[in-house]
C-alpha positions as CSV (number, residue, x, y, z in Angstrom):
1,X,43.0,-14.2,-35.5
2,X,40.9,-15.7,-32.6
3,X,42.4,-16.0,-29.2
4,X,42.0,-18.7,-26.6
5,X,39.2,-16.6,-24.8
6,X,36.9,-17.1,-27.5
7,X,36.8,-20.5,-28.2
8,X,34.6,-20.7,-24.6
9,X,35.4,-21.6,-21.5
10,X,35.8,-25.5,-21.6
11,X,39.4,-25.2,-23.0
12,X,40.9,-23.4,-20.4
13,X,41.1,-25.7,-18.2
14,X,41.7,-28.5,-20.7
15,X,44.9,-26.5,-21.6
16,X,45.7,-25.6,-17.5
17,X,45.5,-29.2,-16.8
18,X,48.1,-30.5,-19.6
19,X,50.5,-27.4,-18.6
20,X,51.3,-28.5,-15.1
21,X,51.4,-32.7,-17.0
22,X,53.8,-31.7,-18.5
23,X,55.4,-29.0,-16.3
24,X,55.4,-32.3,-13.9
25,X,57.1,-34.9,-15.8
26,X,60.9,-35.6,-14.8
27,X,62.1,-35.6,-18.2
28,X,61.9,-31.8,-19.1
29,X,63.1,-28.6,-17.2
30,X,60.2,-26.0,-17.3
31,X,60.3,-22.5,-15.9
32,X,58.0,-21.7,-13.1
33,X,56.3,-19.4,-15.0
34,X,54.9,-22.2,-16.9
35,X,53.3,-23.2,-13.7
36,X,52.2,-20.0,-12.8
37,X,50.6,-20.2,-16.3
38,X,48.7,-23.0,-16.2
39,X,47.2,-22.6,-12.9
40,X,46.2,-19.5,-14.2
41,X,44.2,-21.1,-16.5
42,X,43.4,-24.0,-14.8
43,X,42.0,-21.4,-12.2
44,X,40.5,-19.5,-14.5
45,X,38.9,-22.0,-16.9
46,X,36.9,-23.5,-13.7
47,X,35.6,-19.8,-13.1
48,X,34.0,-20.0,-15.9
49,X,31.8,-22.5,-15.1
50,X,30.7,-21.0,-11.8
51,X,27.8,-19.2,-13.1
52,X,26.0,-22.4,-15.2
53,X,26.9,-24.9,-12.3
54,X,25.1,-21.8,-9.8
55,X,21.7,-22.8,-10.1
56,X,21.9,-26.7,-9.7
57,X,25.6,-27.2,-7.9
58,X,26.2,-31.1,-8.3
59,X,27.2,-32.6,-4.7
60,X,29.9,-33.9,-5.6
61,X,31.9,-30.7,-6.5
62,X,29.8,-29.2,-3.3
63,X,31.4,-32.2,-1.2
64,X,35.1,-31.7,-3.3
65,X,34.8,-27.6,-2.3
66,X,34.1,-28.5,1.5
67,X,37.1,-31.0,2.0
68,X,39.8,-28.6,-0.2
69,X,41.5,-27.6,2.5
70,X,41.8,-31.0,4.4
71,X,42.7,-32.1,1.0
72,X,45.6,-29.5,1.1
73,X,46.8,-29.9,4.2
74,X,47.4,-33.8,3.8
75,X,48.3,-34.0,-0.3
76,X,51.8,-34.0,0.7
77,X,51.8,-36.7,2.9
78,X,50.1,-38.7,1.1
79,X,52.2,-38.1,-2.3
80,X,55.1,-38.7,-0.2
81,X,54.1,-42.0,0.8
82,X,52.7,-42.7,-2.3
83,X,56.3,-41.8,-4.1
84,X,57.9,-44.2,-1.5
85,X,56.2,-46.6,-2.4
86,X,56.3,-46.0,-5.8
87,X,60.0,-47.0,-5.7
88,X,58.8,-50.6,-5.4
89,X,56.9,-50.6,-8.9
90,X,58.6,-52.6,-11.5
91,X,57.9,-49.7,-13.8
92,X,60.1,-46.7,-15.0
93,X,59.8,-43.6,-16.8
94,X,56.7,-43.0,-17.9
95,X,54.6,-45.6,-17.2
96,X,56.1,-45.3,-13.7
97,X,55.3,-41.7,-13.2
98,X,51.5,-41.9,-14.6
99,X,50.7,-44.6,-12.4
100,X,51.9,-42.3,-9.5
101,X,50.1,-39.6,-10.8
102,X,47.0,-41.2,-10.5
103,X,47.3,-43.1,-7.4
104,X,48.7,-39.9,-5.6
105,X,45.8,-37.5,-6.9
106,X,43.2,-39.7,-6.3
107,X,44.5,-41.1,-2.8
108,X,44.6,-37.2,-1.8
109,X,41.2,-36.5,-2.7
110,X,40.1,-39.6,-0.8
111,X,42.4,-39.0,2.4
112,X,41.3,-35.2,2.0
113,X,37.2,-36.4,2.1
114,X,37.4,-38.9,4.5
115,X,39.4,-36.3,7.0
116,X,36.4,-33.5,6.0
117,X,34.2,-35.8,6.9
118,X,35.2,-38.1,10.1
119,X,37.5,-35.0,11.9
120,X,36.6,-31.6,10.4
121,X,32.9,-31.9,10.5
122,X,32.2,-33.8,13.6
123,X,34.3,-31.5,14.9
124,X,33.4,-28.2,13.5
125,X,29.6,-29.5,15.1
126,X,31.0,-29.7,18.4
127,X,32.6,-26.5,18.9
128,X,30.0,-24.6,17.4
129,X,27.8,-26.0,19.7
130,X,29.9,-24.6,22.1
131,X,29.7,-21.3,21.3
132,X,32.9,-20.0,22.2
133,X,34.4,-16.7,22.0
134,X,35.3,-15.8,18.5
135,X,33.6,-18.2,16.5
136,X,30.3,-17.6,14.6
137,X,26.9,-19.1,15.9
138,X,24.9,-21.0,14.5
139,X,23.2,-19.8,11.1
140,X,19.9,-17.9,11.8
141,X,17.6,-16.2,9.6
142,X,17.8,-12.7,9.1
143,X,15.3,-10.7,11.0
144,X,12.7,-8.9,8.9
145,X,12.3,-5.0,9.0
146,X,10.3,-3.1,11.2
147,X,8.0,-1.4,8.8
């Protein structure tokens, strides 16, 4: 019998990404280990992938791997107000909750970007420019060896 592994990479993350659906809809009770599960997966499926998308890495996963963490810090917020105002809908149940879904993931990655690039940048620019104590200087090319 065949196991998940060998059916190639592109599934794991297929099967990552429907765990925490469904791990995240309000009708049913899952165990956190489900989540821990499909994160797993999730995780592990996109690992897969590193070493094809290593020689030609598209810019918009480049830009999406800069701004993870500004997308991190701020997903909360933004779900929250996104739930809020989710209240207003004149939807329920499930219609209701995909519609949040994809507004609040999509309104993340956008607040998350736009933060990367208007504050973290500019910013990031300026103080290494700086040169303070403790953080790295500018990128320089190694020296070559005395031979």
């Amino acid at each position: 019998m065949r196991g998940l592994a060998s059916r190639g990479p592109g599934r794991w993350p297929s099967w990552g990404a429907l765990g925490l659906a469904v791990h995240a809809t309000p009708l049913l009770d899952l165990p956190k280990l489900w989540v821990v599960a499909s994160s797993a997966a999730l995780v592990a499926g996109a690992l897969a992938f590193e070493p094809m998308l290593r020689a030609r890495r598209p810019r918009l996963l480049e830009l999406l791997g800069d701004a993870s963490y500004a997308i991190y810090l701020f997903h909360t917020l933004v779900l929250a107000m996104v739930m809020w105002q989710g209240r207003k809908l004149a939807l329920e149940g499930w219609p209701q909750f995909l519609v949040l879904m994809a507004v609040g993931c999509g309104l993340s990655t956008l607040a998350g970007v736009a933060i990367h690039l208007w504050i973290e940048k500019p910013m990031l620019k300026v103080l290494l420019r700086l040169r303070l104590p403790g953080l790295p200087g500018p990128r320089r090319a190694a020296p070559e060896a005395a031979g």
